[in-house]
Backbone bond lengths (Angstrom), bond angles and torsions (degrees), N, CA, C in turn:
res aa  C-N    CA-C-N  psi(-1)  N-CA   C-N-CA  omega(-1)  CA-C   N-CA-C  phi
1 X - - - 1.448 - - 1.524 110.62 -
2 X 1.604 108.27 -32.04 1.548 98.92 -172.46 1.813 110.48 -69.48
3 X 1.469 127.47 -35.15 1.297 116.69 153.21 1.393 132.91 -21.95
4 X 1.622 92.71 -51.06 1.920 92.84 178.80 0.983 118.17 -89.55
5 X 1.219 122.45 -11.28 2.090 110.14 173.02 1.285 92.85 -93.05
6 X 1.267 160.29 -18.43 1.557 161.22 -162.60 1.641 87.53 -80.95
7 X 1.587 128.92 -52.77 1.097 107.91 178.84 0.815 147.83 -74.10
8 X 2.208 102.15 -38.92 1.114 113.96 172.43 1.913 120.73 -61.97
9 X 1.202 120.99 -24.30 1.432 153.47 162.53 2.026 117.47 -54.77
10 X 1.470 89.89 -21.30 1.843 100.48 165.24 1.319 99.64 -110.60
11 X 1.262 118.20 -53.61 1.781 109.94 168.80 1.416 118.38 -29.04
12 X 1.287 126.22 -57.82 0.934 130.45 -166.60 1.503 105.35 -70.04
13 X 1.588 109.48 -87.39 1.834 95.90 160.39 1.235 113.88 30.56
14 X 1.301 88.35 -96.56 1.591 118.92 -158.05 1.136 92.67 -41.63
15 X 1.916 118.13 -83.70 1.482 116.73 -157.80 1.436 103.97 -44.14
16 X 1.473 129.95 -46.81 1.403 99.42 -166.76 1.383 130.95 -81.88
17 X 1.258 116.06 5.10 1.234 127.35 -169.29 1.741 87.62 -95.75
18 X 1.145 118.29 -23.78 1.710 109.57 -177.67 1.557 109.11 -104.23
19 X 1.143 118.92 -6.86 1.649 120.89 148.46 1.403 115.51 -101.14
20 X 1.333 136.44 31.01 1.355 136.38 148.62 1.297 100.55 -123.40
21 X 1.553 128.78 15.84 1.471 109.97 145.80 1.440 118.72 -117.22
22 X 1.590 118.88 -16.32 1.162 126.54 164.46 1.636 117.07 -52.65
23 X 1.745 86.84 -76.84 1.381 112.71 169.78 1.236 119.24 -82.98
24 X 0.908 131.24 111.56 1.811 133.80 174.62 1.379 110.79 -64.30
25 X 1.057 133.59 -53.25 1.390 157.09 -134.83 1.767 115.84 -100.32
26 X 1.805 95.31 -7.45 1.810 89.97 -166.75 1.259 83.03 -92.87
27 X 1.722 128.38 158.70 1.225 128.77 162.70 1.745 103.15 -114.41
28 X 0.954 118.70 127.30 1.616 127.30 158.22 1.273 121.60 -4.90
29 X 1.599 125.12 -40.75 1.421 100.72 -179.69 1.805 110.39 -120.06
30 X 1.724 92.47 42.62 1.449 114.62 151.41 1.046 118.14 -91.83
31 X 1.536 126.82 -30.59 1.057 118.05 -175.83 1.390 155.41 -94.17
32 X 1.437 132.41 99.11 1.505 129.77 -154.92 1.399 119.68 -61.62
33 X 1.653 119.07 123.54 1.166 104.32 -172.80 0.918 112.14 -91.31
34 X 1.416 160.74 101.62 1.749 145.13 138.44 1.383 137.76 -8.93
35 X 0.781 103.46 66.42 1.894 106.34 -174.63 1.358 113.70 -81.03
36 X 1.989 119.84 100.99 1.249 102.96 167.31 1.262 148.34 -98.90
37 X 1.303 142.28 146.41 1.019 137.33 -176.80 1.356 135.46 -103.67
38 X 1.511 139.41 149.42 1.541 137.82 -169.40 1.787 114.05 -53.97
39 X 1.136 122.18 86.43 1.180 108.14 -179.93 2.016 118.67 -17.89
40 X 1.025 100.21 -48.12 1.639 108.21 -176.75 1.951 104.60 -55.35
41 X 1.019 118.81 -22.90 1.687 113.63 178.16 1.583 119.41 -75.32
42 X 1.308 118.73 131.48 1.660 109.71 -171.05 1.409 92.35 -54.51
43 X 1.759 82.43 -169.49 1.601 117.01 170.77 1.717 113.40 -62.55
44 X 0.996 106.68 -30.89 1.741 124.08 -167.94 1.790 99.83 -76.85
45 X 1.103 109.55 -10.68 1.770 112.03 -173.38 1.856 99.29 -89.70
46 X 1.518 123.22 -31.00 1.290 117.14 155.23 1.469 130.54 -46.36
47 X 1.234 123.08 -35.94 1.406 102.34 -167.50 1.689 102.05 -85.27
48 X 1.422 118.79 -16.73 0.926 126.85 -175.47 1.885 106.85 -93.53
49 X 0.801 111.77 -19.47 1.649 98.16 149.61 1.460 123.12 -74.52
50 X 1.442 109.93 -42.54 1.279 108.08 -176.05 1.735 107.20 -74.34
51 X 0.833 144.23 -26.99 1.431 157.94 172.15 1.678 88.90 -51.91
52 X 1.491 123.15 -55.55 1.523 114.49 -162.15 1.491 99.26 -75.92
53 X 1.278 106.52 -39.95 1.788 110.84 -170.39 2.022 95.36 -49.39
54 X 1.365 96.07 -50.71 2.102 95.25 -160.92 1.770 86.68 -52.15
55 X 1.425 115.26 -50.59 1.344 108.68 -153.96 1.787 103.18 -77.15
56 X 0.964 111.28 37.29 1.767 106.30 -173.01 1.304 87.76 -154.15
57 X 1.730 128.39 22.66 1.471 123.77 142.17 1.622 102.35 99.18
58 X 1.703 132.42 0.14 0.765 146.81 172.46 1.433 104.92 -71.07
59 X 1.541 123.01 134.05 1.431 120.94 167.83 1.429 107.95 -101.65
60 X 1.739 102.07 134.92 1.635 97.79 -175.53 1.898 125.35 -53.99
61 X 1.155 103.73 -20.05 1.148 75.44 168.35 1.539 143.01 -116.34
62 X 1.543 83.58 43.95 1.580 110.62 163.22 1.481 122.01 -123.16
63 X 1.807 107.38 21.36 0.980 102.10 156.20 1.893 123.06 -96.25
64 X 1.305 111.79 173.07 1.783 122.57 -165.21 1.233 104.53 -144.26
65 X 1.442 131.98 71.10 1.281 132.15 176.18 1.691 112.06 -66.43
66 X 1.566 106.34 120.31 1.837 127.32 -171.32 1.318 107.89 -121.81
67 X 1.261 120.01 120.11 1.615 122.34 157.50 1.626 107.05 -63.54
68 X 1.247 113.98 142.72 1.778 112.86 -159.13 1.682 92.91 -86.86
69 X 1.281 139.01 0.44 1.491 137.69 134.36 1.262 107.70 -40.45
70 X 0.891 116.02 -71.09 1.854 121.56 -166.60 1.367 120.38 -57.43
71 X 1.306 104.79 -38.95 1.719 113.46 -169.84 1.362 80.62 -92.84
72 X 1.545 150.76 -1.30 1.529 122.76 172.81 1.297 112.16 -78.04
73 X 1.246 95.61 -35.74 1.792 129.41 -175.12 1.520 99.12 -37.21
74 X 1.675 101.34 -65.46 1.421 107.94 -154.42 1.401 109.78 -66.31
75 X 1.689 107.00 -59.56 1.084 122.39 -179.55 1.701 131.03 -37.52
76 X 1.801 115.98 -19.69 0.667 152.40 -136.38 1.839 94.60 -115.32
77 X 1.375 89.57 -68.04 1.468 106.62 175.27 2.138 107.72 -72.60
78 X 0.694 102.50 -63.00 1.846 103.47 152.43 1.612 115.70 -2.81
79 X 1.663 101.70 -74.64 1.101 129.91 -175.19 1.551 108.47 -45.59
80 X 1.475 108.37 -64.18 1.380 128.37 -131.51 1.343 98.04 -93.60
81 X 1.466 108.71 -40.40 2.187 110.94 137.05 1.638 129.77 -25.17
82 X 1.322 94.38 -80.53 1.823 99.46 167.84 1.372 126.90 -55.53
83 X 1.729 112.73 -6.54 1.426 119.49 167.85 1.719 107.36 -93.12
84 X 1.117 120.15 -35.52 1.895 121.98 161.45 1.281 109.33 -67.98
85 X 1.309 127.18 -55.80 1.159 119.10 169.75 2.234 116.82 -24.87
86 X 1.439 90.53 -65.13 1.677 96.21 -166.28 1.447 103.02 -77.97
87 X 1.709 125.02 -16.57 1.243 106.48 -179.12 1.630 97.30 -106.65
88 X 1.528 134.75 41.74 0.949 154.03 158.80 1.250 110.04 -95.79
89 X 1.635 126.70 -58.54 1.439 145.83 167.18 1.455 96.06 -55.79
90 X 1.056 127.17 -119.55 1.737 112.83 167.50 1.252 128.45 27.50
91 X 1.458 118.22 -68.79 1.361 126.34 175.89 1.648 104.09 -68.87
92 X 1.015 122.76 -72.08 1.544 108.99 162.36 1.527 146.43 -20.21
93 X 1.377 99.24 -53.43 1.499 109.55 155.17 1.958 116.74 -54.56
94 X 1.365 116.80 -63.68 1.069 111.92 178.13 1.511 109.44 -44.90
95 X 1.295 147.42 -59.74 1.413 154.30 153.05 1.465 113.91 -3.60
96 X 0.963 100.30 -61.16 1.443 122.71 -177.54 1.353 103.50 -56.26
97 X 1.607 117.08 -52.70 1.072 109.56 -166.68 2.130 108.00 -90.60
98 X 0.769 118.00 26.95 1.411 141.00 -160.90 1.418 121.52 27.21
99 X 1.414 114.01 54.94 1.717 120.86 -137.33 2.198 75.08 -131.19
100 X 1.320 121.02 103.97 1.658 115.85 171.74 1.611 104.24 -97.50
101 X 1.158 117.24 137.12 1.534 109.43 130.84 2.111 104.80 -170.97
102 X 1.475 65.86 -178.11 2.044 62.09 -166.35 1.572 103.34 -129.03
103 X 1.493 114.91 150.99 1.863 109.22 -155.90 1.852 78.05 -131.61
């Protein structure tokens, strides 16, 4: 267990030390952590992540236990949103400017 809070416990670190210089404004126990896990590990491999997350300064109820299927899923789908999104904006702009063509 001490492996996994040592990491999850630099993970964290890190991010917050790089969203309190990015972001000024987020405070620490805004923030939800996502912790994913190998789809292939039982049910019994949760309490023992979450056990490392509390002990690596994480408060439980900012933990988000994810099979790393799921969070590919989203992240994936996330993505592929904010890419319609801008070639939505894009396409609009060109419109606007009354300029057509299609690639």
């Amino acid at each position: 267990m001490l492996v996994f809070t040592e990491c999850i416990k630099y993970l964290r670190d890190e991010t917050m030390k790089t969203l309190k210089t990015k972001v000024n404004l987020v405070r620490e126990n805004e923030v939800r952590w996502v912790i994913t896990m190998p789809a292939i590990w039982g049910d019994s491999a949760k309490p023992f992540m979450r056990e490392s997350a509390e002990q690596a300064g994480v408060e439980r109820r900012q933990i988000v236990l994810a099979l790393e299927p799921e969070a590919a899923s989203i992240y994936t789908k996330e993505k592929l949103s904010q890419r319609k999104t801008a070639l939505l904006s894009w396409n609009l702009m060109i419109r606007e400017l009354n300029v057509w063509f299609c690639i």
